[in-house]
DOMIVO-443035 format. One line per 8 residues: number of its first residue (from 1); for each residue x, y, z of C-alpha. Coordinates in nm, 2 decimals, decimal comma. Example, Ala and Ser with C-alpha at 12.3 -4.5 7.8 and 13.67 -1.06 7.14 Angstrom:
<atoms>
1) 1,23/-0,45/0,78 | 1,37/-0,11/0,71
</atoms>
This chain:
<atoms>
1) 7,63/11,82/11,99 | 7,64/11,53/11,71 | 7,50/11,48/11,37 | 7,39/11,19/11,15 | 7,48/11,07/10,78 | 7,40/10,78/10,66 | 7,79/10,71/10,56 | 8,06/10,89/10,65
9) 8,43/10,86/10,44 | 8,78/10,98/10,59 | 9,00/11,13/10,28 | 8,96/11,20/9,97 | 9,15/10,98/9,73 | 8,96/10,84/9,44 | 8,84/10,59/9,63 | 8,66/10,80/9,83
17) 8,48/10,94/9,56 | 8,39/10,62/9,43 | 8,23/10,51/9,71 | 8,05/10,86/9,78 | 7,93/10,81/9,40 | 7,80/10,43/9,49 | 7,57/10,51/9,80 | 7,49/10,88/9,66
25) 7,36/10,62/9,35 | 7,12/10,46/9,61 | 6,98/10,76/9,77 | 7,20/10,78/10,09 | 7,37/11,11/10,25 | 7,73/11,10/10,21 | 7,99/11,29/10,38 | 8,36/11,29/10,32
33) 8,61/11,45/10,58 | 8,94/11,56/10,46 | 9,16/11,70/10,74 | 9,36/11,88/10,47 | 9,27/12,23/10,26 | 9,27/12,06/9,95 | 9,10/11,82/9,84 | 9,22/11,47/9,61
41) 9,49/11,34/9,84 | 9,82/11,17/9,71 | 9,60/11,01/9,37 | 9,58/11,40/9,23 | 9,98/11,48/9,22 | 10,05/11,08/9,05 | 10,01/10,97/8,71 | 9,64/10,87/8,83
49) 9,67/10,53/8,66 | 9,47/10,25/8,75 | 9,57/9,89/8,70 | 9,17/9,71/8,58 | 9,22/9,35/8,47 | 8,97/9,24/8,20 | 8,85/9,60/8,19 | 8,60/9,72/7,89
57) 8,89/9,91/7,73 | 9,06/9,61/7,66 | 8,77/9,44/7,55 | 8,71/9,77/7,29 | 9,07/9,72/7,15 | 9,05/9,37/7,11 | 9,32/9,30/7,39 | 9,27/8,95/7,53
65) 9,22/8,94/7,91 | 9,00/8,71/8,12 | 8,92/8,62/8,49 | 9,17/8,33/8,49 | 9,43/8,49/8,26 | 9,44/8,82/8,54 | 9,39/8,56/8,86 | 9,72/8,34/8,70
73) 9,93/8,62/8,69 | 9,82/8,76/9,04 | 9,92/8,37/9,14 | 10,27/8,42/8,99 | 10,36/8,81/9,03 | 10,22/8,83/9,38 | 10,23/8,48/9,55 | 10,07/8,31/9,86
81) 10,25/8,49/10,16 | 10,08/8,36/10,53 | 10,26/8,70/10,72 | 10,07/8,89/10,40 | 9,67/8,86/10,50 | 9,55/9,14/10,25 | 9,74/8,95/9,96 | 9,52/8,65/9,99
89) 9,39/8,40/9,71 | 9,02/8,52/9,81 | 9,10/8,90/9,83 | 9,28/8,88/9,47 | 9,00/8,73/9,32 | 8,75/8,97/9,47 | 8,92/9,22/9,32 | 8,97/9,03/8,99
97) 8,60/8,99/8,97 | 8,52/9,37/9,10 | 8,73/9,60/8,91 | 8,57/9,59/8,57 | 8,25/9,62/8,75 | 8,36/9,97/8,91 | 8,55/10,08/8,60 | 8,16/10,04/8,44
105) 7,98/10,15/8,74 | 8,20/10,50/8,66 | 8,16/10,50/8,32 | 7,78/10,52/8,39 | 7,85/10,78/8,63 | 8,04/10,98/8,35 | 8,34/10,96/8,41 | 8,56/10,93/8,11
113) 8,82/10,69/8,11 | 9,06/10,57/7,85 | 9,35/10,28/7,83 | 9,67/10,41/7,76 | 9,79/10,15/7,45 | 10,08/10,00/7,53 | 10,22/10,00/7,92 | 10,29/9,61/8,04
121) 10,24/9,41/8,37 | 10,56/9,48/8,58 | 10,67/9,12/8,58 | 10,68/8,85/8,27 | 10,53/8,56/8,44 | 10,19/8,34/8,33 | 9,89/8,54/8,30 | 10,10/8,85/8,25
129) 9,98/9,14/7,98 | 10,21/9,28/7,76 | 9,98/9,53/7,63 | 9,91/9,66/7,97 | 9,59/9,69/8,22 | 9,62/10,02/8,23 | 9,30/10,25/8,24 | 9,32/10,64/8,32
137) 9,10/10,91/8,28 | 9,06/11,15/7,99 | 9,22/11,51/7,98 | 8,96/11,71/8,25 | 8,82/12,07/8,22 | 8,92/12,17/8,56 | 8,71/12,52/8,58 | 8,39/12,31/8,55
145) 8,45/12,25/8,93 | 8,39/12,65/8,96 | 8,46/12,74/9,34 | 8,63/12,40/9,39 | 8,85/12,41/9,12 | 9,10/12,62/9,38 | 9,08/12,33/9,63 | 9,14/12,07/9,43
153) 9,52/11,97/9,48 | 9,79/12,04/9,18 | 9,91/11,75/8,97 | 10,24/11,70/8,84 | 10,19/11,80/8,52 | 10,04/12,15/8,39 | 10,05/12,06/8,07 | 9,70/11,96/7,88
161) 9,88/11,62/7,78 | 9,75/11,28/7,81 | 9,97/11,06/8,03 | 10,09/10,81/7,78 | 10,19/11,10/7,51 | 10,39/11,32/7,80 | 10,64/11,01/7,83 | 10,71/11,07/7,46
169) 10,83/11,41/7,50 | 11,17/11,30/7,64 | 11,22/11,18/7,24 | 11,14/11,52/7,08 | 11,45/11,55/6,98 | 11,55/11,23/6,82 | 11,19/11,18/6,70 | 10,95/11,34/6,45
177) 10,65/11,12/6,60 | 10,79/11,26/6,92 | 10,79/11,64/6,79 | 10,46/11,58/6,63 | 10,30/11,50/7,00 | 10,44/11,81/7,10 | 10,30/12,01/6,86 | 9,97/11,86/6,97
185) 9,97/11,95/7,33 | 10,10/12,30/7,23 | 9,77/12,34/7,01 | 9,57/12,22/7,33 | 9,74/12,43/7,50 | 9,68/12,72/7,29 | 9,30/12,63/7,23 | 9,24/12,60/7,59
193) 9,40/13,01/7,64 | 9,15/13,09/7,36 | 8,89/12,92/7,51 | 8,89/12,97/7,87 | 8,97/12,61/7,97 | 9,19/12,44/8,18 | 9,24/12,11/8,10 | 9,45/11,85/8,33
201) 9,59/11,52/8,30 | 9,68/11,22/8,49 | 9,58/11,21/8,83 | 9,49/11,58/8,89 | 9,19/11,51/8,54 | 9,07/11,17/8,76 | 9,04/11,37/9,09 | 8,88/11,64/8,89
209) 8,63/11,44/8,74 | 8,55/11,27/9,05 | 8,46/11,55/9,27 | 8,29/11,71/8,99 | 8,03/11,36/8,97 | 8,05/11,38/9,35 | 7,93/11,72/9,37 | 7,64/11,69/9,14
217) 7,58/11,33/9,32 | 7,51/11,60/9,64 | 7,81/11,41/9,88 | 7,89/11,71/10,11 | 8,26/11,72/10,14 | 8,46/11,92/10,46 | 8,78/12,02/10,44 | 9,03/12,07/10,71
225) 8,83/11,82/10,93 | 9,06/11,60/11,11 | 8,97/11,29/11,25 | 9,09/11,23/11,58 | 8,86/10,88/11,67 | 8,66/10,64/11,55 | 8,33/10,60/11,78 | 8,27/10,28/11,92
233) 7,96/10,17/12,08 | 7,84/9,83/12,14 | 8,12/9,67/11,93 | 8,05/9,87/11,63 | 8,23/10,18/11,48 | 7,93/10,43/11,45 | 8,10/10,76/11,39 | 8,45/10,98/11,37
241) 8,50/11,26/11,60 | 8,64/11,57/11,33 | 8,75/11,86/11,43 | 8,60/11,79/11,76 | 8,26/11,70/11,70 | 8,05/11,39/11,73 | 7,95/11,29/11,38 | 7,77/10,97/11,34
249) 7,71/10,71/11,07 | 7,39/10,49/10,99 | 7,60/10,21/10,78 | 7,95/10,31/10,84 | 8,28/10,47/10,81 | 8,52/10,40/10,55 | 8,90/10,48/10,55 | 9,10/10,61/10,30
257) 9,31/10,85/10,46 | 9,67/10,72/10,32 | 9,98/10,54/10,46 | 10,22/10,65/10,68 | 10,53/10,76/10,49 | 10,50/11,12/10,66 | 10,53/10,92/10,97 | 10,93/10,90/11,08
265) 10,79/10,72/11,42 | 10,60/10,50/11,25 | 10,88/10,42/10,96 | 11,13/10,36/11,24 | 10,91/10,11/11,44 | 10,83/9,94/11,08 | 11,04/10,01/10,84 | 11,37/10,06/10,98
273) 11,65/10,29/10,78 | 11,34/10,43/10,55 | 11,31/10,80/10,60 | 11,06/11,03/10,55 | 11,24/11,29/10,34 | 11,23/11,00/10,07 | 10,88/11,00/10,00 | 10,68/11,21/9,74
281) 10,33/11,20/9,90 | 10,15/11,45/10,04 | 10,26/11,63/10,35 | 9,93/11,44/10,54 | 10,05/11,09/10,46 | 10,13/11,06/10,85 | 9,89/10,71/10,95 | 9,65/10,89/11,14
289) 9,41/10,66/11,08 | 9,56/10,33/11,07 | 9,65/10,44/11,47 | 9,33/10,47/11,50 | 9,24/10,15/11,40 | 9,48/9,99/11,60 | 9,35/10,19/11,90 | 9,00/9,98/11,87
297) 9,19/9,62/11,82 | 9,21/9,63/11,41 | 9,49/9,40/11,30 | 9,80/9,58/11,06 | 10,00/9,34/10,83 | 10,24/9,35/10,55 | 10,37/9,72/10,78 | 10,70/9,70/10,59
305) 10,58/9,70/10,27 | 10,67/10,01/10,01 | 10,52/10,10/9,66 | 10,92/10,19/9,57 | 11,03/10,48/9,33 | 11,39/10,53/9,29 | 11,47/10,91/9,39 | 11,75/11,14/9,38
313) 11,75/11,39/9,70 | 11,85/11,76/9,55 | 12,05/11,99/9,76 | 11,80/12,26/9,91 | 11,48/12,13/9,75 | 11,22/11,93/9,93 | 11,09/11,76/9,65 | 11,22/11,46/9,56
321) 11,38/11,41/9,22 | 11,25/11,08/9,06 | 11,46/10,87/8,88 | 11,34/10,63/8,71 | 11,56/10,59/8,40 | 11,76/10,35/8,54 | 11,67/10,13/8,25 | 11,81/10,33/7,95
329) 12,13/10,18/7,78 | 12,44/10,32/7,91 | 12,39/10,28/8,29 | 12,47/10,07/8,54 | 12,39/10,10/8,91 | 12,65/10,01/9,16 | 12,67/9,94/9,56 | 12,91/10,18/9,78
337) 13,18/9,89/9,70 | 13,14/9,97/9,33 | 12,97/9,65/9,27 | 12,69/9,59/9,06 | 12,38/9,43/9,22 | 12,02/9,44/9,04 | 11,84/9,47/8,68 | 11,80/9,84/8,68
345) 11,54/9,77/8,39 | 11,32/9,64/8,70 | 10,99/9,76/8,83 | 11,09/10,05/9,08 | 10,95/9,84/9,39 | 11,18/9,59/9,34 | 11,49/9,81/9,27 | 11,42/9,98/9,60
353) 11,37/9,68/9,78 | 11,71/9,49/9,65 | 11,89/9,92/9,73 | 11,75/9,81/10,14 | 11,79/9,44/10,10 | 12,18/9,47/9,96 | 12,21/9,74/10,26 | 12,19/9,53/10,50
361) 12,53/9,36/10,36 | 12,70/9,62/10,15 | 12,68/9,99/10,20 | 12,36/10,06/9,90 | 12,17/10,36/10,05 | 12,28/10,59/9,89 | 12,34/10,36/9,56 | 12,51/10,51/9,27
369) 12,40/10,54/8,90 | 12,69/10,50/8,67 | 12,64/10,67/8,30 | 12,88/10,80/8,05 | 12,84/11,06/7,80 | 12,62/10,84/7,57 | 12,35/10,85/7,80 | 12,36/11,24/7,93
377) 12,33/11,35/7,58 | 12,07/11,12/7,50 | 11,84/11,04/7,79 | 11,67/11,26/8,09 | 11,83/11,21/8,44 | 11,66/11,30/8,74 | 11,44/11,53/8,63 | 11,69/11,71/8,33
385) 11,67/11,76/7,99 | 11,94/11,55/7,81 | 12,27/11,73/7,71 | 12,58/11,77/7,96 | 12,40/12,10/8,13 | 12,33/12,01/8,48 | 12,27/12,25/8,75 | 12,59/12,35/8,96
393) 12,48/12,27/9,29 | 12,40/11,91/9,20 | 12,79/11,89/9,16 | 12,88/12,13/9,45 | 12,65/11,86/9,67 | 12,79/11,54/9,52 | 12,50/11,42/9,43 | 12,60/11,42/9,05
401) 13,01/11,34/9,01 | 13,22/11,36/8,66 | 13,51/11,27/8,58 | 13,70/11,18/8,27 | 13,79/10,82/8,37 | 13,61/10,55/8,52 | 13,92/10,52/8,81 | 13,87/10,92/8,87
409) 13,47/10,89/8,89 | 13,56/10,63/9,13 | 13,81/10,83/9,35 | 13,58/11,15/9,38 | 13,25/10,93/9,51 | 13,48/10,77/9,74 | 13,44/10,39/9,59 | 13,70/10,15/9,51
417) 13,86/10,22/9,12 | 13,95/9,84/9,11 | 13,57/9,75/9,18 | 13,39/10,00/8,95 | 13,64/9,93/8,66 | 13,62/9,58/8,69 | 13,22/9,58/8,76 | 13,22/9,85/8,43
425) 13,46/9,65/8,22 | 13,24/9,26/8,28 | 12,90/9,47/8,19 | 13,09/9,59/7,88 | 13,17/9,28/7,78 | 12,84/9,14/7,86 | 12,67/9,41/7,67 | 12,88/9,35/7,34
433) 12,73/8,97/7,36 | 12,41/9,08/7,36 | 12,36/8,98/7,73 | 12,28/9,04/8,06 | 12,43/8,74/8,25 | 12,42/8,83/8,56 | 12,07/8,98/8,59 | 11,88/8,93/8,31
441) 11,86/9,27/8,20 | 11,62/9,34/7,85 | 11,42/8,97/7,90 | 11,11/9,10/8,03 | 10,84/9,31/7,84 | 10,88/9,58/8,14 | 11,23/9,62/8,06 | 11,18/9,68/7,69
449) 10,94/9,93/7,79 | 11,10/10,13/8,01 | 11,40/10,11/7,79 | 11,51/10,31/7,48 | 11,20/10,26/7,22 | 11,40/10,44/6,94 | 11,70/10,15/6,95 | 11,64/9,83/6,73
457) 11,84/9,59/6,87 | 11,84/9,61/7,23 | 11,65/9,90/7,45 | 11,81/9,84/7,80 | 12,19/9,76/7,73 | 12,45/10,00/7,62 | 12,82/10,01/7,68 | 12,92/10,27/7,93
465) 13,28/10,38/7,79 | 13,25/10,73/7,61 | 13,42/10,96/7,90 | 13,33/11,20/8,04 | 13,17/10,96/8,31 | 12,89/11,06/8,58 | 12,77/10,90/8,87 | 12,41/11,00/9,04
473) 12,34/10,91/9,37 | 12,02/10,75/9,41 | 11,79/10,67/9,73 | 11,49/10,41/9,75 | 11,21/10,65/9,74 | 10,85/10,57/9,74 | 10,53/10,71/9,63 | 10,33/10,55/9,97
481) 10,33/10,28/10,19 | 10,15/9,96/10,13 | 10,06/9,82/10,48 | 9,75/9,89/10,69 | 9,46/9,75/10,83 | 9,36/9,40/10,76 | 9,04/9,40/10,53 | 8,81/9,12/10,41
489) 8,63/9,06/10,07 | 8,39/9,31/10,12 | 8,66/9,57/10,26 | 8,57/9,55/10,61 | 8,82/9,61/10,87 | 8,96/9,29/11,10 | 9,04/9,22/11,42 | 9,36/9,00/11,51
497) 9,19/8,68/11,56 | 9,00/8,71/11,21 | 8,66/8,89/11,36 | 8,50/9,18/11,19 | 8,48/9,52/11,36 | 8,12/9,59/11,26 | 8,06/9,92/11,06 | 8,42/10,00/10,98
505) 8,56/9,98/10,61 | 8,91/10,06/10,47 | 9,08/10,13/10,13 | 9,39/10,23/10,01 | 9,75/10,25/10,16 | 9,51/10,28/10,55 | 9,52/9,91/10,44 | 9,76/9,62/10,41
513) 9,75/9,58/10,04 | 9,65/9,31/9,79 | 9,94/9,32/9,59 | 10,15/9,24/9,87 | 10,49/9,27/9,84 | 10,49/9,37/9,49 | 10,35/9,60/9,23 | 10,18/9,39/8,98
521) 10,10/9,66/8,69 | 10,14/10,03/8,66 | 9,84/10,22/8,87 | 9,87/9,86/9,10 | 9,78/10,08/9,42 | 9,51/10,31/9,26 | 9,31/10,05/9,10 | 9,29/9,83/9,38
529) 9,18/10,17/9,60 | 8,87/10,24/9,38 | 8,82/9,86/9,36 | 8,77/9,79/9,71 | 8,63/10,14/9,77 | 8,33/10,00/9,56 | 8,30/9,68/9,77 | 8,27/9,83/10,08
537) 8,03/10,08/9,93 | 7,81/9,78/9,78 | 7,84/9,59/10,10 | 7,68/9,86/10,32 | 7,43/9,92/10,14 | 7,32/9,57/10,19 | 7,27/9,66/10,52 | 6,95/9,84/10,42
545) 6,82/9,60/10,21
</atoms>
C-alpha cells in the first residue's frame, strides 16, 4: 500500500518547519516524518539562535551590515577549502543572499523574532560584526500548541527568560542591572502562574512557534515514523519508506534528520578518538539518513568536522556538563604535561579542535582547567553557582581537584609540579603586563564577550595565585556534527562526480556544512539550517511552475 504528498520532510528541526511553511504557502500537501515521540529535534533543547547576516533586525537598530560586508568575513572566518565542497564561494553567497529573505518570509508567517543586542562574530577578521548577527525568537506561549504542547521536546531552560538576559544571571550577585533582570523574569514568571501560560525561551519558544505556524499552515506531522530508505526510481528519489510503508513524493524529499554524533561506528570511521558520551544532542542524532544517502551514491565531505562545546563529564550523570567559561580571568587550561596550549577566550570549536589537535602530540583529552579561588568565588563552573560549594562526588571522581598549592594541585591530577608552576608563574607574569603573549588572549571582540563584562580593564586575564587552587577536567564536547551530504545552491543532494540526484534535498548537520571548518557566529549551524531549508523549498516548487 503507498500514499502520495506532494513533499515529504524527514525531522523536525526548524528547518523543517520552514520549509513545510514555504510549500504549505503555495498550496502543496506537506508531510514531515519524525522517527522520534517528540517533536523539534536537537534546535528545541539549544539556545535556538540563528546567525542572519544583513537581517531586518539589524537594519531596525541601525547596525551596519551588507552583502559584501557578511560575504568578506565568510572569505576570512571560513576560507576556500577544496576537501570542504559545502563551504564553497557559491554556497556562502547563496546563503548570504537567502537568509534575510527567510528571516522575512517568517516574519510574514508570524513568527516573532528578535536580535539579541550585543553577541559578536566568533572571529575578528574583515567583514566581521561586533554587534552580532544574531536573531532568535521571542519568549513563546507554549499551551497555544494544545494537544502538541506535550510532544514538543523540552528546552534547556524553564525559565520565561529571553536568551540574552539568562546569561546575565550569573552577575546577580555582583550586579544590580543583573538583580534587576531577575526580578523581571520572576514577575514573568509569576504572571504566567496567574495567567495560565507557559512561556519558553531559546530554542524550545522557536520550535514552538514553528509547529504552531505549521499546524495552522495544515503540514501533517507523524511521529515515531522512522525512515528506513529513500525510494529510487528512474534516477530520482520519489519517496521514504517510514515505518514500513511506501510513501511517495510529487517534488521531493528533504533531509533534516541531524548528524551522527549518537553514532560511535560512524565517529570511529570519521572521527577517530571522538566519543559519543561527549555529545549533548538528542538521543536520535545517530546518521540514519546520511547512510542512506550514501546507500544511493550521494557524496559526504567535511565527515570530521564538529560544532565544538567544551564539556565536563559528571560522575553518574549522562548529561554533559558544559563549560564554557573558559574565558573568565583567573583560568588557564593546561595539557596532561601541565603545559599551556590555546586562547581559552576562543570560540568553543576551535578550543575543542586545538584539545584533539594537541592530543595527537601531548596527552590533551582529558585537558585540565586551572582556577584559583578568585575565580570559584566569582564565576560559574561547569554548571555551579559561584562560591567554593561543589558537589562531593565531583571530588570523589576527580574530575574537580583542590589543593592549597599549585605543586600539590599538580601532584593529586597526576601532572608534572615543575610544568604547571612554571606554565602558572609565565601567565602570571604575562597577565600583570597586560598581555597575552603567547596566545593572544582579550584581542578579539569574542574574547571580551565571553569574558568578565563587570571588569574595566581587561575581561579575560586574571592572575591565578589566591590558593586554594582547583583544576576541572574538561573534554571536547559538541553540540552536533557538521559533515553530511554534499548540497548545491538550491540544497539539492550530489553525487560524487558533481551530478544531482533528482528529487532529493538536504539541510542541516544530514549535510556537510557551509561554515566549514569553523563556526562563523553564534546560531552558525541553525541559521544556515533554516536558510537552505528555504532554498530547497523554493526550488521545488519551481518544479510546478
Amino acid at each position: 500500500m503507498s500514499e502520495n504528498h506532494d513533499f515529504i520532510i524527514v525531522g523536525s528541526g526548524a528547518g523543517s518547519f520552514c520549509a513545510a511553511l514555504v510549500l504549505r504557502a503555495a498550496g502543496k500537501r506537506v508531510l514531515i516524518v519524525e522517527k522520534a515521540d517528540l517533536v523539534g529535534g536537537t534546535t528545541a533543547t539549544s539556545g535556538g539562535v540563528m546567525w542572519i547576516p544583513n537581517n531586518r533586525y539589524m537594519k531596525e537598530a541601525g547596525v551596519p551590515d551588507s552583502r559584501e560586508q557578511a560575504i568578506a568575513y565568510l572569505d576570512a572566518a571560513v576560507g576556500d577549502h577544496a576537501a570542504m565542497p559545502g563551504a564553497s564561494r557559491e554556497r556562502r553567497a547563496a546563503f548570504v543572499d537567502a537568509a534575510p529573505q527567510m528571516i522575512d518570509f517568517l516574519v510574514a508567517q508570524g513568527i516573532k523574532l528578535r536580535r539579541i543586542p550585543h553577541y559578536p562574530d566568533h572571529y575578528s577578521v574583515a567583514g566581521a560584526s561586533e554587534p552580532g548577527r544574531t536573531v532568535v525568537s521571542e519568549l513563546f506561549d507554549i499551551k497555544q500548541l494544545g494537544e502538541w504542547k506535550a510532544r514538543l521536546r523540552p528546552g534547556f531552560l524553564p525559565l520565561p527568560a529571553n536568551l540574552d538576559e539568562a546569561m546575565q544571571l550569573p552577575l546577580m550577585k555582583r550586579d544590580k542591572a543583573a538583580k534587576k533582570v531577575l526580578l523581571r523574569i520572576l514577575g514573568r514568571a509569576l504572571k504566567d502562574k496567574l495567567t495560565g501560560k507557559h512561556r519558553a525561551t531559546a530554542g524550545q519558544a522557536l520550535q514552538g512557534q514553528m509547529l504552531h505556524a505549521a499546524l495552522k499552515a495544515g503540514v501533517e506531522i507523524r511521529l515515531q515514523s522512522p525512515v528506513s530508505e529513500l525510494i529510487v526510481e528512474h534516477d530520482r528519489v520519489v519517496g521514504v519508506i517510514a515505518n514500513g510503508q511506501r510513501v511517495t513524493a510529487t517534488l521531493g524529499v528533504l533531509l533534516n534528520a541531524g548528524g551522527f554524533a549518537r553514532n560511535q561506528r560512524m565517529l570511529d570511521q570519521y572521527q577517530p578518538g571522538v566519543k559519543s558520551e561527549w555529545t549533548s544532542v538528542i538521543a536520535e542524532d545517530k546518521g540514519e539518513m546520511i547512510e542512506a544517502g550514501l546507500r544511493i551514491g550521494a557524496a559526504v565531505a567535511q565527515m570530521d568536522q564538529r560544532i565544538g562545546m567544551q564539556i565536563t563529564l559528571p560522575p553518574g550523570d549522562k548529561t554533559v556538563k558544559p563549560n564554557l567559561d573558559t574565558s573568565k580571568p583567573h583560568c588557564i587550561v593546561v595539557d596532561g604535561s601541565g603545559v599551556r596550549y590555546m586562547r581559552e577566550s576562543g570560540a568553543p570549536t576551535d578550543i575543542c579542535r586545538k584539545m584533539l589537535d594537541r592530543h595527537k602530540t601531548a596527552p590533551a583529552v582529558p585537558s585540565f582547567m586551572i582556577v584559583d579561588s578568585q575565580y570559584i568565588n566569582t564565576y560559574m563552573l561547569a554548571g555551579s553557582m559561584p562560591g567554593p560549594k561543589k558537589p562531593q562526588a565531583w571530588f570523589d571522581s576527580k574530575i574537580l581537584h583542590k589543593a592549597e598549592t599549585i605543586e600539590a594541585l599538580a601532584t593529586d591530577c597526576g601532572l608534572p609540579a615543575d610544568a604547571l608552576r612554571a606554565t602558572v608563574e609565565r601567565y602570571n607574569e604575562q597577565v600583570r603586563r597586560g598581555t597575552d603573549e603567547d596566545f593572544r588572549r582579550g584581542a578579539h571582540a569574542f574574547d571580551e564577550w565571553s569574558g568578565d563584562p563587570l571588569k574595566a580593564d581587561t575581561r579575560t586575564l586574571g592572575t591565578i595565585e589566591q590558593g586554594p587552587f582547583y583544576a576541572m577536567q574538561m573534554y571536547p564536547g559538541d553540540v552536533s556534527t557538521f559533515g553530511g551530504l554534499v548540497c548545491d545552491v538550491h540544497a539539492r543532494v550530489l553525487r560524487d562526480d558533481g551530478s544531482v540526484i533528482e528529487g532529493l534535498y538536504a539541510t542541516g548537520t544530514s549535510t556537510a556544512s557551509v561554515m566549514g571548518p569553523v563556526e562563523g557566529g553564534p546560531g552558525g549551524s541553525i541559521g544556515p539550517t533554516m536558510t537552505w531549508a528555504w532554498l530547497a523549498a523554493q526550488h521545488a516548487l519551481q518544479g510546478t511552475n
